[in-house]
N, C-alpha and C positions, 0 to 999 in steps of 0.2 A: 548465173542464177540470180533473181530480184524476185521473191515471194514477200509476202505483206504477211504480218502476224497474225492479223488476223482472219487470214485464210486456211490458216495451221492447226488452228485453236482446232475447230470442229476436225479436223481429217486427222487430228493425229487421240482423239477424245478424251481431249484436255481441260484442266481448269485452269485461267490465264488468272496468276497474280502478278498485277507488274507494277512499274515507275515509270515505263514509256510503251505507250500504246498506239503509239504511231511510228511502226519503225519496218524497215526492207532487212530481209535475211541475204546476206551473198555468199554464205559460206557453212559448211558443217561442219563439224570436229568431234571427236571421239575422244582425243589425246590431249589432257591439259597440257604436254609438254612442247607440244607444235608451237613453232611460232610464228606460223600463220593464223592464231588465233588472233581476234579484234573483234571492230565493233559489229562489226556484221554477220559474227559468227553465231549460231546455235550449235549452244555442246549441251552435246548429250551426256546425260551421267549415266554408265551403262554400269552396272553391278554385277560382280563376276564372283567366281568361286574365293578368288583371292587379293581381288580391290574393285574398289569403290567408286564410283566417278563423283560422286557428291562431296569428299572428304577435301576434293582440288576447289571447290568449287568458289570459297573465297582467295585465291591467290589468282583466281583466272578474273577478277572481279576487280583486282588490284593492275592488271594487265589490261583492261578494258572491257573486255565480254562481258556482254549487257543480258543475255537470252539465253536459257537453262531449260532442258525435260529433263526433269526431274521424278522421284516417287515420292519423295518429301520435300518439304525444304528447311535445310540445318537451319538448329538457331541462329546461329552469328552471320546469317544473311538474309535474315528477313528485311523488306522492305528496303534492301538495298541493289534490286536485282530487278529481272521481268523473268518468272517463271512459269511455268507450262506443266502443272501436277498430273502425272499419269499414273495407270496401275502398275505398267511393266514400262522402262527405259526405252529397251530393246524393241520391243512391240510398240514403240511407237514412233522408232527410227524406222520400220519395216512399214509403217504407217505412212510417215511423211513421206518413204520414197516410193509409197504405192500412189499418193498423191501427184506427186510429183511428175511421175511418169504418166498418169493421166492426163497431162496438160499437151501431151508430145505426141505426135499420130505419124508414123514411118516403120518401113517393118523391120522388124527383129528378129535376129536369128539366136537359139539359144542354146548352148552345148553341154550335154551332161554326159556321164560313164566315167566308168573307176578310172581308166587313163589319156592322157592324149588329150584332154580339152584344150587345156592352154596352147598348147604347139596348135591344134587346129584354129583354136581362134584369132594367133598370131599370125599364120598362114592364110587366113581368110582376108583377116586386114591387110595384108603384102599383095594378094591376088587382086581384092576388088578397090582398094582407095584408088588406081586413077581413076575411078568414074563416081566413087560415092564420097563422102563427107560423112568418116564412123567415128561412129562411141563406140569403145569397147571397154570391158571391164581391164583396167591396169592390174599389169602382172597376175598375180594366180589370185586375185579377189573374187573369188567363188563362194562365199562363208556368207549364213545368215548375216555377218554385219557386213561382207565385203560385198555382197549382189546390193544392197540396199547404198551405199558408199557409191558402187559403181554408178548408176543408175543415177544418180544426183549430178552425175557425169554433165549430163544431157543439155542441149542449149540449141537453142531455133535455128543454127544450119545444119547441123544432124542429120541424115536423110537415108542413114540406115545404124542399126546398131548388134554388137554381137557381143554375146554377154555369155561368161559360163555358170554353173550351178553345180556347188559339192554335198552332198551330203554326208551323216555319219552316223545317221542313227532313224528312226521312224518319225515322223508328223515335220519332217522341216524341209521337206520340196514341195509340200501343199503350202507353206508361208512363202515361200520364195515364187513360186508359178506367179499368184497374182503382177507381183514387183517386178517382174520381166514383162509377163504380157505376152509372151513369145507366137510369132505367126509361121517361124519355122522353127522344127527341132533336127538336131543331129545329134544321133547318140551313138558315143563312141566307143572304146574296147569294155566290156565290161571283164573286170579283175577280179584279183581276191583283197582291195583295196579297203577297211573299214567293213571287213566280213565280220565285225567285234560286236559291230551296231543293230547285229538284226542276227535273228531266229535262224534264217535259212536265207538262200540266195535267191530266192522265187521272191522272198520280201523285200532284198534290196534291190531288185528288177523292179521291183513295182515300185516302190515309192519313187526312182527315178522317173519311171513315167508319169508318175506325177505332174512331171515341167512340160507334158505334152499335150496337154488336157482339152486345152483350147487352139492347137495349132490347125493351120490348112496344109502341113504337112510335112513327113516326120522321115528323115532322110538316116536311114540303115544299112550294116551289113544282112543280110539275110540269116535271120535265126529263129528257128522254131522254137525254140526255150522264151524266145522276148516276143517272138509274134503270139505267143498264146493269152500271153500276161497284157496285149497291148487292147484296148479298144477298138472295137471294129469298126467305129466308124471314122475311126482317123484315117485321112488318105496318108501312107507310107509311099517312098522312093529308093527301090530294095535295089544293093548291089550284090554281085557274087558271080563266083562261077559256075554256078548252076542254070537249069533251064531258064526256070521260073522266076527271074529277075527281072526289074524294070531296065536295071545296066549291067550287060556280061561282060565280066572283069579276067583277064589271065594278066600272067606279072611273069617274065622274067628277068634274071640278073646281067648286067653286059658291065664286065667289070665295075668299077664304083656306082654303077649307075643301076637302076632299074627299069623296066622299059613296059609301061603300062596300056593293054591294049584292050579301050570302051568300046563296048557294040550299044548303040543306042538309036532308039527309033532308026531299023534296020543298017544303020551307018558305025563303021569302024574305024576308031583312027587311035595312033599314041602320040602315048606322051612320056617323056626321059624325065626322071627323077634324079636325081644326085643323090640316091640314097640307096642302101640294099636293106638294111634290117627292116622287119616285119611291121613293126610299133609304127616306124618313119612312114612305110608304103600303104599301113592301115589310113592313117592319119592324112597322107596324100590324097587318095582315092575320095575321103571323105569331103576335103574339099571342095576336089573336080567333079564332085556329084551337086555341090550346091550354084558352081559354078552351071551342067548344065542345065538346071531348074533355070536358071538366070537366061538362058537362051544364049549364052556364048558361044563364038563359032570355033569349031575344033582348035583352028589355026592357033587362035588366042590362046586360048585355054594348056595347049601344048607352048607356047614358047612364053606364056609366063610362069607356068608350074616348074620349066627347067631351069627357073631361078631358085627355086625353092632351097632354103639355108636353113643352118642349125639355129635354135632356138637357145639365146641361153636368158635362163627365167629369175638369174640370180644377182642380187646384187653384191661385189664383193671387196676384201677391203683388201688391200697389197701394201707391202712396204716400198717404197720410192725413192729413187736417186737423193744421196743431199738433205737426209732425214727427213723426209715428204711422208705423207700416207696416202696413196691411191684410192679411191673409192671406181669402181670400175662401171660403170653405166651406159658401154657404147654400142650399147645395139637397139635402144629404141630412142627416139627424141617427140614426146609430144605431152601439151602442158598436164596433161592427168597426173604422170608416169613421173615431170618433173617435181611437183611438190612431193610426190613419196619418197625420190630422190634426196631432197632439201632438208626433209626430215632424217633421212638415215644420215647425212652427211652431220647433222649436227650430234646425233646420238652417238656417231665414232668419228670426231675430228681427234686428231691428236695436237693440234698446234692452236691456236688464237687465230694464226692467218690463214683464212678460206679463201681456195681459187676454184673458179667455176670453169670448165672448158664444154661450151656447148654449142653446138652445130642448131643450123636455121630450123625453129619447131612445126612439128607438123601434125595433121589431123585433130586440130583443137574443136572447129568449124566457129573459130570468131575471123571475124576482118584482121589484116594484117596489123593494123595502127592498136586496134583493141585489145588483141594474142600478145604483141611485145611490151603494152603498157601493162598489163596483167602480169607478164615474165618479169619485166622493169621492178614492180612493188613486190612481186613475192621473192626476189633473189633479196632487196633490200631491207626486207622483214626478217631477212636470213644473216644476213650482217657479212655479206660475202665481200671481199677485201678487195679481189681483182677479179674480171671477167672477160674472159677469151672466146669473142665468137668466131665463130667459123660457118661461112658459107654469106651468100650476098644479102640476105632478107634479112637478116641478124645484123650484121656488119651497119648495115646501111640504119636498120628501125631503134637499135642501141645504142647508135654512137656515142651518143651523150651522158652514157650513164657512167659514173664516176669509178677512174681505172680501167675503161676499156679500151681493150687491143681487137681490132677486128681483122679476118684474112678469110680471103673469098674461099679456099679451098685447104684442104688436110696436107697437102703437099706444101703448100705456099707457109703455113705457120711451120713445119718440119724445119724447112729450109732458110729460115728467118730466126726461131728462136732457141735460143742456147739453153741447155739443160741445165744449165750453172744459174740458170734464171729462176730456179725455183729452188729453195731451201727450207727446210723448218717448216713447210705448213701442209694443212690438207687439199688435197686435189680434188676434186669430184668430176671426173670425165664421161662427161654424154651427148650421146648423137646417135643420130641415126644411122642407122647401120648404112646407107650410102653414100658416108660419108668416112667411113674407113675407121674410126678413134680407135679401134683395136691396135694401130698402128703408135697412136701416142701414147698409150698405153703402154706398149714394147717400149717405148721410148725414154720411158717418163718410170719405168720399174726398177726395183733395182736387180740387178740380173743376177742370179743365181743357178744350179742344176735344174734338171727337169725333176727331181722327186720334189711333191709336196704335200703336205701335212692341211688339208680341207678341213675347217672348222664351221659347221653349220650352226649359224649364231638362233633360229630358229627353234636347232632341238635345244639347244641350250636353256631357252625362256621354258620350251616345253617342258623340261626333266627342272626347270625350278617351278615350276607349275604346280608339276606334278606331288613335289616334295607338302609345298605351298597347303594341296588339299587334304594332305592329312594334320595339317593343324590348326587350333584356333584362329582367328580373322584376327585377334587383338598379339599372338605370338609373332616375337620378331624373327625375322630370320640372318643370320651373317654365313657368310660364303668365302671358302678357301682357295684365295687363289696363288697361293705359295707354288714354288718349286715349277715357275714362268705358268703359274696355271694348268698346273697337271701337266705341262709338254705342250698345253695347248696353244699359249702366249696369252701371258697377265693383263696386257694394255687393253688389249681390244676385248677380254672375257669381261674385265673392271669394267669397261666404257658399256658395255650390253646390261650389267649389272647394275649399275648407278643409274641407268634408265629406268629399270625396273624399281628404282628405289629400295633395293634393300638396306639393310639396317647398319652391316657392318661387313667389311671384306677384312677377311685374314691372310695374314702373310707371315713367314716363317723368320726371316730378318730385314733388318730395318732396310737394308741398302735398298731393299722391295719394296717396301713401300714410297720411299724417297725416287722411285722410278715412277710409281702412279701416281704421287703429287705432281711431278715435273709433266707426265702426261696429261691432267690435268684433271684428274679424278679427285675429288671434294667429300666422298664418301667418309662418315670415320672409318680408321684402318686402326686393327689391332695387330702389334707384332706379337709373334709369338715366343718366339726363341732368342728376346732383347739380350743383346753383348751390353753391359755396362759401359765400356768404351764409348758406344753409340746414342747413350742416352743425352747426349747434347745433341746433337742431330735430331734424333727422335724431337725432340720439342721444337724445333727450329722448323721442323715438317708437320707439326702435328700429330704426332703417330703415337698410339695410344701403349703401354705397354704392360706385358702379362708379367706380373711379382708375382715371384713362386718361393722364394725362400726370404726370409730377414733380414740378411746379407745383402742382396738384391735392394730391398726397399728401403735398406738407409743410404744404399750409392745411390739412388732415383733421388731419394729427399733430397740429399744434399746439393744434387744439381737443381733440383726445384729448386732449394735456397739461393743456390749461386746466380742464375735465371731468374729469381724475381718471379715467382712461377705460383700461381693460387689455383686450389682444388683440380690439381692437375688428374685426369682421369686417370688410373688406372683399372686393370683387372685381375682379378687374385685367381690364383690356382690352384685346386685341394688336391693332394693325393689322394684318391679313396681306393687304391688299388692297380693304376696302372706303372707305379714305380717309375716312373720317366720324373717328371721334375712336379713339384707341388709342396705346400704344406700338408703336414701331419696332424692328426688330431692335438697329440703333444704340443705342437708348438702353435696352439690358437692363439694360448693368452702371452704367448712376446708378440706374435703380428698382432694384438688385439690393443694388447701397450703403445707399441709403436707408433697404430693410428689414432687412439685418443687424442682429442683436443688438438688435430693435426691438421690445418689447411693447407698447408700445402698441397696436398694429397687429395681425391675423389675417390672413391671407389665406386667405379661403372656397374662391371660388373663381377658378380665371385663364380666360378664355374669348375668343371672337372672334367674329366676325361674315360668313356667306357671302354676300356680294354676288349673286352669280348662277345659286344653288344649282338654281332653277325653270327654269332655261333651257339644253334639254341643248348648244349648240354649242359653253358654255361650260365643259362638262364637266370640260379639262384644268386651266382655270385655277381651276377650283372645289377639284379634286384637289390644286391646288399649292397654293393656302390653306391646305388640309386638314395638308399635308407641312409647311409652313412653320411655322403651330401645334403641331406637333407639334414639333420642335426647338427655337420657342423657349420653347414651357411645360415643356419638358423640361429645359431649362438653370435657367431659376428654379427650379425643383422642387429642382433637384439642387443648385444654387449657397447655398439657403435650408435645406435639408434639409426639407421639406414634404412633404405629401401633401396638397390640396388638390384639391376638385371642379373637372372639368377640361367645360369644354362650348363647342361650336360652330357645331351644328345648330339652323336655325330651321326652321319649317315645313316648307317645301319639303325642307330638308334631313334630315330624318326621315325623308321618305318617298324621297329618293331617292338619300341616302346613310347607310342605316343602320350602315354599318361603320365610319363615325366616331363612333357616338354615345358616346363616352367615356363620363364617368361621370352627368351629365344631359343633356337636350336642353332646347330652348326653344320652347314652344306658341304660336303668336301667334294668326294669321288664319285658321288650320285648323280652329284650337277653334270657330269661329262657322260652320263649314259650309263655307268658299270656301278650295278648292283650285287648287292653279296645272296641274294634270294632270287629263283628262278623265277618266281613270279611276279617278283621289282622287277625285276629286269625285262619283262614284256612290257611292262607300263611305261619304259623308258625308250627314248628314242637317240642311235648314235650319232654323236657328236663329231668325232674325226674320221677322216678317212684318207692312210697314207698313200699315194699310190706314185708311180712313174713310169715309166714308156720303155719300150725294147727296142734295145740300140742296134743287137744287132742277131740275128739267126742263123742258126748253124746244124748243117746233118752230120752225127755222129758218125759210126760203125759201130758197129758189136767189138767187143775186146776193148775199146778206148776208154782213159780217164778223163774225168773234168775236173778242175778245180786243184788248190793246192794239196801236197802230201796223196794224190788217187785215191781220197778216200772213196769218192765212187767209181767203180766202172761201169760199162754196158754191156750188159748178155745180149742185146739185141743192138741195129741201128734205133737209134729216135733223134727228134731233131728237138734243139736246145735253144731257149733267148737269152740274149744275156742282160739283166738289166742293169742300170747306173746307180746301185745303192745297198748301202754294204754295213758291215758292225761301226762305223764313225759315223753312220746317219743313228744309229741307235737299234740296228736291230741282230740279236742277241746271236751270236756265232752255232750255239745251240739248237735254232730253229732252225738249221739248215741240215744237210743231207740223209733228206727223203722225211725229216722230221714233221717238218713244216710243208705250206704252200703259200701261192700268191692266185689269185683270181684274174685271169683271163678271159675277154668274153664269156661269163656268166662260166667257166667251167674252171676247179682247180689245177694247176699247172707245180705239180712238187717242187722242191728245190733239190737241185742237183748238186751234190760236193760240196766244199768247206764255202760258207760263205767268207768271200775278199772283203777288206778294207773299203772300199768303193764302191764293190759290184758285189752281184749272185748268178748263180743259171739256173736257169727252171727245165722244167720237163713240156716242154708242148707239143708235145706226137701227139696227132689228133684236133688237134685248135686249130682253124682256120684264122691264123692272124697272122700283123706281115708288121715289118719294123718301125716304131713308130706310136703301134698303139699303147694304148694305158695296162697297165697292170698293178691291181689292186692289191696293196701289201696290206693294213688291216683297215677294216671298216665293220659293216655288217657282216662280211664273211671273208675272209678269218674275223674274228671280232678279239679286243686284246684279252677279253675272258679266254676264248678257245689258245691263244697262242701263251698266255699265263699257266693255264691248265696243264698244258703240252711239257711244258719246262718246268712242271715244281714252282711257281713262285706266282705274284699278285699282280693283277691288273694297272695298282700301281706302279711298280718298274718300268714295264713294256711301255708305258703311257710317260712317265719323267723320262724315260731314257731317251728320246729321241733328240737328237742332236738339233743346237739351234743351228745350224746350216741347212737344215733343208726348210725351205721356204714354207709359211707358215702363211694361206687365205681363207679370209672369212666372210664368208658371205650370208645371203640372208633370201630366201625363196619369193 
């Protein structure tokens, strides 16, 4: 990208105040914390329900960035900048890339419907790059900001593009249409995906067609529900197995495979899919339909779609040999894909030393010299320590870049470098998928069972979002990640957290947080449940601590004393009723003594704790907690002359008493998706999801036991899986025989007899499954509400209980 600012001014209907009026944009940003920001970037301050872009906007100023769209411009950076004043941020990023894509003439193909975009679009680019040079939208950038992002993609050897388009609600596929431009549509399964955002389904058909408005033609399955909704004057290219199609489609199964057979302009031929499910062979077909718009000849078309591979749309982070962190990125390589890459890699490094392993990039459409001098400065912007290419174009255009190891192929580095070669740092592994890194991945992990414990760092941001929109803009927020982060694992929730900038993370004791310093989390952290023992450590790490009693805060002084320690923060704790640990009304005036004319000491924050905030019968006396805090943090305040952050709401109490939210709130069990109200709980999206594989299947008889002590028999034969995870991975003995279930291919599978130490048996008479596959122990269904429910007890148990031996990945969509 090389635009002139003053080409922007009018396209994006702007008012230009600046200090340099002669200057080239190469780059866009959204993220003050990229650090691919510089001088040639324009960052957008985009303002959202729960931050600001304008608020970064002097520290990105001190970083270099010269160029801001802006809606105002803060005082303390006047006439220190060049800004760009608009009405709407966002409406002027959808702006500049409507502009942008105006400059660029090749066709486009654009994908919308509730499911399948992504896989088709990645499928499309696997089918047609030998012959084209595409932009596509990287990863699932489908979002009013992510169609406008992608789209900025674009660069004069380009010579076809395919971009997808999400919606979620009414009037924002008519702002996205223009920014594509689209001259072909393919529109895919339509779901019950964001049925939340419209009236009726007839209205989320139509706004989708929206993105078709101006095409030469709009490539479907055959549906009279969407052909009534669509414009007749758009030419369509209908498939189905019906008469009246452009392409007659039958599908049968030939073991793993599906076997697709096109009748088109009167000629029939197939093509073998490596696929049986419906979602896969939908998404296939759609392809092979744009494919023969394209005029491909059967041959082709059949023996490249029999390549066709799993899609995985996730980036994610593993634990690694030799206390490494994995970051896993080995199934695409091309330079869009890597900067979002570079970014995630620094938002969850766990080490100072960054190693890159990346295979030769592809589908940039720059020249070879141009694509690795461009990879060269942005791995370097990134502070990357060592660099591992793999493949000949890499090898060869990198040499020289400082700490590289280059090897022509995935086998040759295997067999060359020692895994004792990597220690302590983070890895980020990416390549293109024919290039195998799934392999050094195996490699480079550190090996455990097959049950694992999937942490979608996504919902995560989304259920702190969510939290986010029921409070003031100027309220803080701190977030619990005690007790390894709900079961979730504290490193990597902290590192997603601190991105987000929240205010403060909570942890239960100190050895916890002296674990997220050492990871390298800089966040304040409050302990909660400080041992006096630990109050030297505490201050050697920074770690803030909650005095609850008097006792307490003359052991804290006195190490301040010993320490050498001035207005050390603390946070005070009122009992107003939950009887767990706190001061008392009674004893204001010794803690009020105590702190007089006391420097050693700070008081951060005074706070307390709602006992029964989730439970409305309890409503009055939740209110009178509320009241009671209020009076006696108001007398310290006043007795101290303080201002100090004032908080009392936890979860529940967020959502169901926002008019206490003082000056922060406290996140715990919400953050991870499990709400104490049915209607929280739709607004939230799950976080974990345990699952593991069936080792091994077996046909009962009728009369036979399973499991230890016969606590089940069978009145009939049924055939049973056995999986690899038992009450030592953390799931409760309770939930087994015939209590509980596990999710098998989309259907429940009981559990059979006592669950074992290591293992369980399910019931899967009737499932079409074979050994090997996944089985879902909780996520969205069972979810650990329903399996809490089931057993008498809390969503929190089921969630800490899980044993840290089963493998804990997080990744991010």
């Amino acid at each position: 990208m090389s635009v002139h600012i003053h080409n922007i001014i009018p396209a994006m209907h702007s008012r230009f105040e600046g200090v340099q009026s002669n200057m080239e944009i190469d780059n866009v940003s959204i993220d003050s914390r990229s650090l691919q920001n510089n001088a040639g970037t324009l960052f957008f301050a985009l303002q959202g329900q729960n931050r600001d872009g304008h608020q970064y906007i002097s520290s990105l100023i001190n970083k270099g960035v010269v160029n801001f769209v802006v809606s105002h411009i803060p005082a303390d950076v006047v006439d220190k900048a060049n800004f760009f004043v608009v009405g709407n941020t966002l409406t002027a990023l959808q702006d500049f890339a409507l502009y942008y894509r105006k400059l660029y003439s090749f066709p486009v193909v654009a994908i919308t419907g509730s499911n399948g975009k992504t896989i088709v679009k990645e499928w499309l680019n696997y089918l047609l790059s030998p012959d084209y040079t595409i932009i596509r939208s990287p990863k699932s950038y489908n979002s009013q900001v992510g169609v406008a992002l992608s789209i900025i993609g674009i660069n004069e050897r380009h010579n076809l593009g395919i971009f997808e388009a999400g919606i979620s609600t009414t009037s924002e596929m008519e702002k996205l249409e223009p920014i594509i431009r689209p001259d072909i549509g393919i529109l895919t399964n339509i779901g019950s995906a964001h049925d939340e955002g419209f009236a009726h389904r007839e209205e989320k058909i139509a706004e989708k067609l929206k993105l078709f408005a101006h095409v030469r033609l709009l490539i479907l399955q055959k549906n009279t529900e969407v052909e009534a909704l669509l414009n007749p004057l758009i030419k369509t290219f209908t498939w189905g197995n019906e008469a009246d199609v452009d392409v007659l489609i039958n599908t049968k199964h030939s073991g793993s495979n599906t076997v697709i057979s096109a009748t088109y302009n009167k000629e029939t031929f197939e093509v073998t899919i490596p696929f049986t499910d419906d979602a896969s062979v939908e998404n296939a077909i759609n392809c092979l339909m744009l494919l023969l718009y394209f005029d491909y000849n059967p041959a082709i078309i059949a023996a490249r779609m029999a390549g066709l591979y799993p899609v995985e749309l996730r980036l994610q982070v593993k634990n690694g040999i030799n206390g490494c962190t994995i970051i896993d990125d080995s199934f695409s390589s091309d330079y869009q894909s890597l900067k979002i890459a570079l970014d995630f890699l620094e938002q969850h490094k766990t080490h100072q030393k960054k190693t890159v392993i990346l295979s030769d990039v592809f589908q940039s459409g720059f020249d070879a010299d141009v694509l690795y001098a461009k990879v060269a400065k942005l791995l370097a912007s990134h502070g990357i320590s060592q660099l591992i290419g793999i493949g000949e174009k890499i090898s060869r255009m990198l040499a020289d870049y400082p700490n590289f190891h280059g090897y022509k192929t995935t086998q040759e580095f295997l067999s060359h470098y020692k895994a004792n070669a990597f220690e302590n740092e983070t890895i980020l592994v990416k390549g293109a998928r024919s290039f195998r890194f799934d392999e050094i991945v195996v490699y480079l992990e550190e090996k455990t069972h097959e049950t694992v414990l999937e942490i979608n760092l996504n919902a995560i941001i989304h259920n702190l979002n969510f939290y986010k929109s029921r409070l003031k803009p100027e309220t803080k927020i701190m977030v619990m990640v005690k007790a390894f982060g709900y079961g979730s694992g504290s490193y990597e929730i902290a590192k997603a957290l601190s991105h987000q900038k929240v205010d403060y993370l909570g942890v239960a004791f100190a050895d916890e947080g002296i674990s997220l310093r050492n990871a390298g989390i800089n966040t304040p952290i409050i302990v909660m449940n400080p041992e006096s023992s630990a109050f030297a450590a505490m201050a050697a790490y920074n770690l803030e601590p909650e005095i609850y009693s008097a006792k307490e805060l003359r052991a804290f002084i006195a190490v301040a004393q010993q320490k050498n320690l001035s207005n050390y923060p603390i946070h005070l704790k009122l009992d107003t009723g939950m009887h767990r640990l706190g001061f008392e009304g009674y004893q204001l005036d010794e803690l009020i003594d105590l702190l007089k004319n006391n420097n050693l000491v700070s008081v951060a924050s005074i706070f307390s704790h709602l006992s029964s905030s989730d439970v409305p019968e309890f409503k009055e006396f939740t209110l009178a907690q509320i009241e009671k805090f209020e009076s006696w943090s108001t007398a310290i305040i006043q007795a101290l002359e303080i201002n100090p952050i004032r908080h009392i709401l936890n979860t529940s109490g967020i959502y169901h008493y926002p008019e206490a939210q003082y000056n922060m709130v406290r996140l715990g069990i919400g953050l991870y998706g499990v709400g104490n109200d049915e209607t929280e709980r739709k607004s939230l999206e799950n976080v974990g999801t345990l699952k593991t594989i069936i080792l091994q299947i077996k046909e009962i008889s009728a009369g036979e036991s399973i499991g230890y002590s016969r606590r089940f028999r069978t009145d009939e034969p049924i055939t049973i899986a056995t999986l690899p995870i038992g009450y030592a991975d953390g799931i409760p003995r309770r939930w087994g025989n015939e209590t509980g279930y596990v999710l098998i291919k989309g259907k429940k599978a009981q559990i059979t007899g006592t669950i074992s130490m290591d293992m369980m048996m399910v019931n899967i008479t009737g499932i079409d499954c074979k050994e090997g596959d996944t089985a879902i122990i909780f996520g969205k269904d069972p979810s650990v509400v329903t399996i809490a429910k089931a057993l008498g007890t809390i969503p929190y148990e089921i969630l800490t209980g899980i044993s840290q031996r089963v493998k804990r990945v997080f990744y991010k969509e």
